[in-house]
Residue, then its C-alpha position, 0 to 999 in steps of 0.5 A: x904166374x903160369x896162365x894155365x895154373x890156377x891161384x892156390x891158396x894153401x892150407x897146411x900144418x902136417x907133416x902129410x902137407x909138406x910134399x904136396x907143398x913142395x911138389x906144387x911149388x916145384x911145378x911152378x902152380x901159383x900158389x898166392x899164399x900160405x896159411x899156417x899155424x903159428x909156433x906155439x899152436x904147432x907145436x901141440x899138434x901131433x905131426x905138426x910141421x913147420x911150411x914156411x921156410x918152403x914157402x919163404x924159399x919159394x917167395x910166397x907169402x905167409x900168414x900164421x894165426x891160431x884158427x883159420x878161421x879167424x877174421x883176420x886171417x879171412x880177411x887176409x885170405x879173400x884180400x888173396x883171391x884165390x881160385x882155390x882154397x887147398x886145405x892139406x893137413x888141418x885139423x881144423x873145420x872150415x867154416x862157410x865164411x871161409x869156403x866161399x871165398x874160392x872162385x872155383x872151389x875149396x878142397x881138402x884131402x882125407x887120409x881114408x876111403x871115405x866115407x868110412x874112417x870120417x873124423x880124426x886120426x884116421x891113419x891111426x885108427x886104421x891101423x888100430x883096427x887091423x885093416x889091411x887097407x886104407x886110403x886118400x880121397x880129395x873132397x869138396x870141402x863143406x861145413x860138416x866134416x869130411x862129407x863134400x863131394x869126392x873129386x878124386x880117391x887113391x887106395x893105399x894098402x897097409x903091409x904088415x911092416x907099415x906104421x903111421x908115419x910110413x903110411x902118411x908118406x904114402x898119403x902125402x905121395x897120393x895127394x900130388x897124383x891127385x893135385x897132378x890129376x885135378x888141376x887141369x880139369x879145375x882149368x877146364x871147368x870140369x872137376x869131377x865130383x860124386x857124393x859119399x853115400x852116407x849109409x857107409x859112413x863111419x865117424x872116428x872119435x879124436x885121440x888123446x896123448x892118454x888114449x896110448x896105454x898099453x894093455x899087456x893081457x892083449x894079443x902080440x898082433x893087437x899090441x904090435x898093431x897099437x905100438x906102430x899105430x901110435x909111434x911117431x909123430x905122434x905122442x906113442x904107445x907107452x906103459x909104466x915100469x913103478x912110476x916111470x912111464x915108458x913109450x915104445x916107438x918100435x916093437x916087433x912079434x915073437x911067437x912062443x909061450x910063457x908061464x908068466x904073466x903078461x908084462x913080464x920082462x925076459x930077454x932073448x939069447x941076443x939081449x933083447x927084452x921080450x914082454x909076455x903077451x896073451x898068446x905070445x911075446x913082444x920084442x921092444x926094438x926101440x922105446x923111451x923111458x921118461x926124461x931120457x932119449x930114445x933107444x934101443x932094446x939093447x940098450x934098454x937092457x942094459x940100463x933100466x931093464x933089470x931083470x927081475x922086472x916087469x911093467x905094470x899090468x892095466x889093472x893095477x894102474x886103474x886102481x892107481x888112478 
């Protein structure tokens, strides 16, 4: 193992945890050890992503469990000794047991400029809010949840063409700056730390697959923002055409008005479907109907939206429900 690395244990399930990952291993860090998800629990999770063909490449040691912070993989941790406790893309609280196993410290990243955005999804949620800036902060992790002390932050701007995904690689880009930054001052016995002012904090609630039900009497812009906020990895904006339940994965704005109501489906003079907002339209680039493949808006066109058609407005659902 390199003498001016220090022992990294990794902590890691997302999709944002794979280029950091591999950017470590591909600068040589000793990285003791790998703790991921196993399959079943990986697969409920949006964004999930499976590490361990890079670690096993790499030759590191892996272990896969449920929680981690279970005894055994606590046990399997500390049996590790590790200088650092790297936890990227875990949804999951670290507990005091398992933060005092590291001789240096145990670290984590946030997809936010905290302390604003603490919580979950808070690439999501900034983008639902229609921010034109988010960020990544490297902490010191503790008990509560994204409270520990900043060792190091990144500004990420959000441009109009961004989504989730787009803007994870983003934070994933960030993370190995910052790992390239502070892994040499942990060797030196000088990481930097300065505490979050917790009168600026704001706590984001957790998101459920549900909680992407498009309401078509919104603004384009606040429909546009809900669709590539919530696309993929994650389960996507959706809405209902009768009984079939349609997820749009891209949407794009067009401006304009209509005399009918919103939901109502049109079609441009190239085929593409446009559905009538509040104050405009939202042209479908890529959606998905129920049990199919993705596809196109033209292709939608031409298979399960017919016109005359329209989706379902919010308010009929809710009685439906």
């Amino acid at each position: 193992m390199p003498v001016d690395s220090p022992r990294i244990l990794f902590v890691g399930a997302h999709v944002e945890a794979l280029r950091p990952f591999e950017h470590l291993i591909a600068r040589s860090q000793s990285i003791v050890g790998l703790f991921t998800l196993e399959p079943e629990s990986l697969s409920k999770m949006s964004g999930g992503v499976d590490l361990t063909q890079s670690a096993c490449t790499a030759r590191i040691p892996v272990m896969k469990g449920k929680n981690v912070n279970d005894p055994e993989v606590i046990e399997w941790i500390r049996q590790k000794s590790p200088d650092v406790l790297l936890v990227v893309g875990c949804t999951q609280l670290v507990k005091p047991q398992l933060l005092a196993l590291p001789k240096i410290a145990a670290l984590g990243f946030h997809a936010s400029l905290l302390p604003r955005y603490r919580g979950r999804a808070p690439v999501n949620w900034a983008i639902l809010n229609g921010e034109s800036e988010t960020g990544n902060t490297m902490i010191v992790l503790e008990p509560g949840a994204d409270e520990g002390d900043i060792v190091s932050q990144r500004r990420i701007p959000i441009t109009f063409e961004d989504d989730c995904a787009t803007i994870y690689q983003k934070v994933s880009v960030s993370e190995c700056e910052m790992l390239d930054e502070v892994i040499p001052l942990l060797l030196q016995g000088c990481m930097p730390r300065r505490k979050q002012d917790p009168s600026q904090a704001t706590v984001m609630p957790k998101r459920w697959p549900e909680d992407g039900l498009i309401d078509w009497n919104w603004t384009s812009r606040r429909l546009y923002d809900w669709v590539r906020a919530l696309t993929q990895p994650y389960p996507g904006a959706f809405t209902y055409l009768s009984d079939r339940k349609i997820t749009i994965w891209k949407a794009g704005i067009v401006d304009g008005a209509s005399q009918n109501p919103p939901g109502s489906i049109d079609f441009d003079a190239n085929g593409w479907p446009l559905v009538t907002t509040h104050d405009g339209f939202l042209k479908l680039l890529n959606l998905q109907c129920e049990g199919y493949p993705p596809c196109t808006g033209l292709e939608a066109a031409q298979s399960f939206l017919q016109p005359p058609i329209s989706f379902q407005p919010l308010a009929s659902l809710k009685v439906a429900g």
